[in-house]
Structures are given as C-alpha cells and as structure tokens.
C-alpha positions as CSV (number, residue, x, y, z in Angstrom):
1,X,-17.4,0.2,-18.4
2,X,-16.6,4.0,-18.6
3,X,-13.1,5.4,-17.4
4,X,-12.1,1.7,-16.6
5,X,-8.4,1.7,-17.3
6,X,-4.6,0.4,-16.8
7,X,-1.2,2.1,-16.3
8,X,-3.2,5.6,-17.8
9,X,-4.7,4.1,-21.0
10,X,-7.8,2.4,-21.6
11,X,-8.6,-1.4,-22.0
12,X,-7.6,-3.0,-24.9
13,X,-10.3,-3.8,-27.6
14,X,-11.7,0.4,-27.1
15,X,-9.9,1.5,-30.3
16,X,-7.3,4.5,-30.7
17,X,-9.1,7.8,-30.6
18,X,-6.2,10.7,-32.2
19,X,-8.1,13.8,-30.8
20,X,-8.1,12.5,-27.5
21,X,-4.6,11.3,-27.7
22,X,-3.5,14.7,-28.9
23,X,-5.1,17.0,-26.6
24,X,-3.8,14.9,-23.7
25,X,-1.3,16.9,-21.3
26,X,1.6,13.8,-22.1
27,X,1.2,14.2,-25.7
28,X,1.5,18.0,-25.6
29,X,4.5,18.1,-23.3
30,X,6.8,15.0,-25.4
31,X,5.8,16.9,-28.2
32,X,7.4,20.4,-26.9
33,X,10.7,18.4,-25.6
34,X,10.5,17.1,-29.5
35,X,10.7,20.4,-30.6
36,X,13.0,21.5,-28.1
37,X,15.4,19.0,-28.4
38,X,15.3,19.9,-32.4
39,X,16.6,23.9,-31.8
40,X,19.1,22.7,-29.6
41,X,21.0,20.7,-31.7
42,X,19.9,22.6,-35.0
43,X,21.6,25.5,-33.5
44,X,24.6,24.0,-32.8
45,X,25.4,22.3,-35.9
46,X,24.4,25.0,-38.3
47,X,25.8,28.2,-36.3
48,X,28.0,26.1,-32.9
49,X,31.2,26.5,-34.7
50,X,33.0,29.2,-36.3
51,X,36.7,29.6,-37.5
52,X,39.1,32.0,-35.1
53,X,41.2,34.3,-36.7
54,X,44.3,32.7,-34.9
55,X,43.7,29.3,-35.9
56,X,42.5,27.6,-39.3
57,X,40.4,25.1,-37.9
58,X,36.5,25.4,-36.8
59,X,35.9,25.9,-32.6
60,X,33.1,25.6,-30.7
61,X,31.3,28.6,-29.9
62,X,31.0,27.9,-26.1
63,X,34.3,29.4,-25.3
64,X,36.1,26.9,-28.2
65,X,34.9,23.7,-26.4
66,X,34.1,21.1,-28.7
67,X,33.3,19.0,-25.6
68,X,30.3,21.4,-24.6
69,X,28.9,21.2,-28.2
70,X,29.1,17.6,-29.1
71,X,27.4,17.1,-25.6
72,X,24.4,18.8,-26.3
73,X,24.2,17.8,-30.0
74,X,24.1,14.2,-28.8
75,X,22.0,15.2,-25.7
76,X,19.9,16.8,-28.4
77,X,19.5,14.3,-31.3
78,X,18.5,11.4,-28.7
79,X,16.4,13.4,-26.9
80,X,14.2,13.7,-30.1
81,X,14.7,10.6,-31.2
82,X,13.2,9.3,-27.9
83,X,10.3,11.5,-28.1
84,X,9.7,10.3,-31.7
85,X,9.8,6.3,-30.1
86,X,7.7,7.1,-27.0
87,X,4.9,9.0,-29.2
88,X,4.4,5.7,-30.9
89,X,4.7,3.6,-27.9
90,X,1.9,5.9,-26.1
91,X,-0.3,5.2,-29.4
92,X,0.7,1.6,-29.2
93,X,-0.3,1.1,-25.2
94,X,-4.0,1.2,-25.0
95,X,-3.7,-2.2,-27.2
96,X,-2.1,-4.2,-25.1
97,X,-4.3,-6.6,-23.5
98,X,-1.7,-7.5,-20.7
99,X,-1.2,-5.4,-17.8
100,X,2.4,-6.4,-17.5
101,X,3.5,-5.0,-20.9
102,X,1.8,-1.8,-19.7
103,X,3.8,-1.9,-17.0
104,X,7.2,-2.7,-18.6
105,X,6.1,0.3,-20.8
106,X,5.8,2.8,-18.5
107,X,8.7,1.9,-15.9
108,X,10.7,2.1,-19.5
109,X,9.2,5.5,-20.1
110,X,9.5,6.7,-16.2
111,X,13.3,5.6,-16.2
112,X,14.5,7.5,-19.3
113,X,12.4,10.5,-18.9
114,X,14.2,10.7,-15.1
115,X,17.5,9.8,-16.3
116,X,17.1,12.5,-19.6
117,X,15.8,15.4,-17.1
118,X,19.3,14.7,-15.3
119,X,21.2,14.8,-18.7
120,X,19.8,18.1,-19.8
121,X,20.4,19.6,-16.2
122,X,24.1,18.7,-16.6
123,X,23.8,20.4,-20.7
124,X,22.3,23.3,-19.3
125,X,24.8,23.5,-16.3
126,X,27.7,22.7,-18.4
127,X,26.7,25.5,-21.6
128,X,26.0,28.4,-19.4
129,X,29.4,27.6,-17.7
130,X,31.3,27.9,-20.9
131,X,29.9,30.8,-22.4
132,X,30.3,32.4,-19.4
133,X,33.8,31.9,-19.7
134,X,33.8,33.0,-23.8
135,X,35.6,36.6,-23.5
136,X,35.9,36.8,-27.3
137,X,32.4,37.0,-28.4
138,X,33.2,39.1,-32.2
139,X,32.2,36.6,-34.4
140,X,29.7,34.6,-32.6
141,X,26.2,34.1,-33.6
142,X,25.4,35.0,-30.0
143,X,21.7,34.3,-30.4
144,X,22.3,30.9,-31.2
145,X,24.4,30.5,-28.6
146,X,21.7,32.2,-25.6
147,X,18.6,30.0,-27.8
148,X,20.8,26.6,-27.1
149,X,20.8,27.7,-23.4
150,X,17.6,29.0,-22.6
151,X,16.0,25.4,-24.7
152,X,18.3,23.4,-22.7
153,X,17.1,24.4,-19.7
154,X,13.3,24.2,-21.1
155,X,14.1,21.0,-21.5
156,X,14.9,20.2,-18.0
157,X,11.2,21.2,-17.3
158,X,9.9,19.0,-19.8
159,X,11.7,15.7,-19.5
160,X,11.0,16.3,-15.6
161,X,6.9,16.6,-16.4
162,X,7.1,13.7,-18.4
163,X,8.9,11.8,-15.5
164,X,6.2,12.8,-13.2
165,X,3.2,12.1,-15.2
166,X,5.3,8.3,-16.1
167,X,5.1,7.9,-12.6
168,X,1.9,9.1,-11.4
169,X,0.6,6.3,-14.5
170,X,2.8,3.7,-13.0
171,X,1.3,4.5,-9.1
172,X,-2.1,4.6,-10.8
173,X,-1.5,1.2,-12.4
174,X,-0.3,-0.6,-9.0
175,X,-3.6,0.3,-7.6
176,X,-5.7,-0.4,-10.6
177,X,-4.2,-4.1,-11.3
178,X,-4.0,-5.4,-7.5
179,X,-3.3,-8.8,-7.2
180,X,-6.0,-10.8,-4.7
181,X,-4.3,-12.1,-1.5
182,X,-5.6,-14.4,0.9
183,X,-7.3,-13.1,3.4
184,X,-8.2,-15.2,6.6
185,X,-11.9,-16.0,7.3
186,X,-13.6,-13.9,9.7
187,X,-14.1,-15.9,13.3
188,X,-17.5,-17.5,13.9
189,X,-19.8,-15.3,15.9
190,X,-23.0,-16.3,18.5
191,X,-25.5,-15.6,15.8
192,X,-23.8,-18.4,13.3
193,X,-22.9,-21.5,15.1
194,X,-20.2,-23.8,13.7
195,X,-21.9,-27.0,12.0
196,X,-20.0,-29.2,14.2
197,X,-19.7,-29.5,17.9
198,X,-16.5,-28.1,19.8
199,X,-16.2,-31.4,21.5
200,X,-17.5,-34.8,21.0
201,X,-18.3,-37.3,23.8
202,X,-18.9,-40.5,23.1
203,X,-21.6,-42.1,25.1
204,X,-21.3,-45.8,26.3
205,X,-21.7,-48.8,24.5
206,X,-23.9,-51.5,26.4
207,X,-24.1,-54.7,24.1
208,X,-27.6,-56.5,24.7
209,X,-27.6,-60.2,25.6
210,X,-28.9,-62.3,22.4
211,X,-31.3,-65.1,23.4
212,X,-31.8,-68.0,20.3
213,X,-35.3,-68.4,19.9
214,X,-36.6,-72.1,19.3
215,X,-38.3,-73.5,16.2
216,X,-40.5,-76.3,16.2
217,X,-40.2,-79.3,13.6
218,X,-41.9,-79.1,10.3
219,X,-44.8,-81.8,9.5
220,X,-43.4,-84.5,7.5
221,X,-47.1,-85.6,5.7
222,X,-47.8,-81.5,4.9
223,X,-48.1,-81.3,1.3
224,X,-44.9,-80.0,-0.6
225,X,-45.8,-77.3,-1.9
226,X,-42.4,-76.4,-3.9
227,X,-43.2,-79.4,-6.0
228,X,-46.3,-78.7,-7.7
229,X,-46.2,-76.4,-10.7
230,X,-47.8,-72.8,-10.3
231,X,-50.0,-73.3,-13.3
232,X,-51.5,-75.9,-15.0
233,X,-49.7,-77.7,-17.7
234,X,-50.7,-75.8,-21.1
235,X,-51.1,-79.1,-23.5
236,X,-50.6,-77.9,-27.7
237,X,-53.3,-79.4,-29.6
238,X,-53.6,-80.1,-33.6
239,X,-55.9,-78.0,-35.0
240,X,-56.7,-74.5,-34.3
241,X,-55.1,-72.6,-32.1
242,X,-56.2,-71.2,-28.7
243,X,-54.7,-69.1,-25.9
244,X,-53.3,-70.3,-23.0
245,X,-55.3,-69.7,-20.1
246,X,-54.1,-67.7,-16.8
C-alpha cells in the first residue's frame, strides 16, 4: 500500500531509497546543524585563544573567558557528533519492523533535539555577552569571533526545526499505530429483535392420569414358534458339492 507508514518512515521490508532520504527536509536541516556545529568549534580551537601581552599564557577571545569557549567547543563537538548518530539512526528506522522501536527512536530524537536547541540558546546568549564585554579587541581574529556567534545562533534555528519535525513524526505515529479499544455494542433496535424473549413465562404443568391397559392370556397349545429353526437344516453330503439352498 502506497504512503502507508509509521513514526514518518515507511514499513519495514520497502528497502532504503538514498535520494529520497537525502532530499527530505530532516536530512537537509541535521545536515546544516552538522555543518554548523563544525565552524563553531573549528573556530574556536584554531583562532579562540590568543596570548595577551600582559600575561604569558593563552586567553580566550570572548573577553579572556575560558568558560565561554570550552562551552561552545563542547556544545559544538556533541552537537555534531549527534547529528553524525541521528543521520544513521534515520537511515536505520524504516527497518524496524516494530512500531515501538520507532517510537523509542523518535521520542530519543525529539528529546535531544529540544534539550540541544536550549543548549545552543544559552551558547549564543552567553558568547554575545562576553564579547560584548571584550574592550581590548587588537589582536583578535574578530571574524572568528562574530562567525562563532552568528553559527551559534543558526544553530538555535536548526536544532529547534529538528525538534519540531521529531515531534510532528511522533504525533503522526500515535495516530498511525492506534491501539483497538473495546467499544460497547450498539443497543438492539425495532427492526432487529433480540433472539430471545425479554421475559419467559412458564405455562402450567397438568400431569394426565395413566390408566393400565389389560392383556389377555396367551394360548398354551399355540405352536412355539421361537423353537423352530428359521431355515431348514442344510445336511453335508459325500460327494460333490452343492449350495445351500435359501
């Protein structure tokens, strides 16, 4: 059956079709957090630190706050490697043949994507803050710093997509796999009696009177007739040999 489907993937046993997977508007946006999650870390660990002239060892870029940059590199590196697992779980979901793994899948996926959206608010919140604060900028890769911003807050619009489209599949799913309840049967109407009476009645019992009927006495001198053999008495003869006779 066409467009038949569980939790927003097709039956199991349909195969894994790439082009289809790719061009879908889930693929396309966990791809883009990938990427996003990929510049902001990459920018912070090749040009987030630089060494002050007043001090001899390496600061933070967002107004010398280590915090602020080991935040958003571990913000960053888990992003991606969650969008790296979830790729291959959404290639993995359209074969499995039970609905509740489907489901386990996406309330997984629904649950980090929320929870990440949240995280990269707070990175993008707590980055802006900083270098707002950064009066010293001579020295400072400042594109880096304004690329790590502007991707952090992309990534608030991603990872909140995702957590939309995880839980319009699971919504989709509860209303795809129903469970059948009991429903009470409908009552009987005029046009189909019930099989049985509402009431039964019993009518009364009036037990007839049993008269013994009289026999009269067998004939002692009538021939017995249990005594004498049904057929006559076959005798074998020498000789040859003949049929009994009927």
């Amino acid at each position: 059956m066409e467009g038949v489907s569980a939790y927003g993937a097709a039956l199991a046993g349909r195969g894994f079709d790439f082009q289809k997977f790719v061009r879908q508007p889930q693929t396309i946006v966990r791809l883009l957090s990938w990427v996003f999650a990929i510049v902001v870390f990459g920018c912070i660990t090749t040009e987030g630190y630089i060494n002050p002239s007043h001090s001899r060892d390496v600061k933070c870029i967002f107004n010398q706050n280590d915090s602020a940059c080991q935040y958003a590199v571990a913000i960053g590196v888990l992003g991606f490697l969650a969008c790296v697992a979830f790729l291959l779980l959404d290639v993995y979901v359209p074969f499995m043949s039970n609905a509740q793994e489907r489901k386990y899948a996406v309330i997984v996926d629904l649950g980090f994507s929320g929870v990440w959206s949240f995280l990269w608010f707070v990175c993008f919140c707590l980055l802006a803050n900083q270098w707002s604060l950064t009066r010293d900028v001579s020295g400072i890769p400042e594109d880096a710093a304004r690329a790590t911003i502007a991707f952090s807050f992309f990534s608030i619009a991603t990872w909140g997509i995702l957590t939309y489209f995880a839980l319009g599949r699971f919504r989709r799913g509860v209303d795809e796999v129903s469970i059948p309840t009991y429903a009470e049967p409908p009552p009987p109407t005029t046009d189909h009696p019930t099989p049985y009476p509402p009431t039964y009645t019993p009518t009364s019992y009036n037990p007839a009177t049993y008269t013994p009927t009289t026999y009269t006495a067998y004939p002692s001198d009538a021939p017995d007739v249990s005594q004498q053999p049904p057929y006559p008495p076959i005798i074998p003869q020498q000789g040859d040999y003949q049929p009994p006779t009927y």
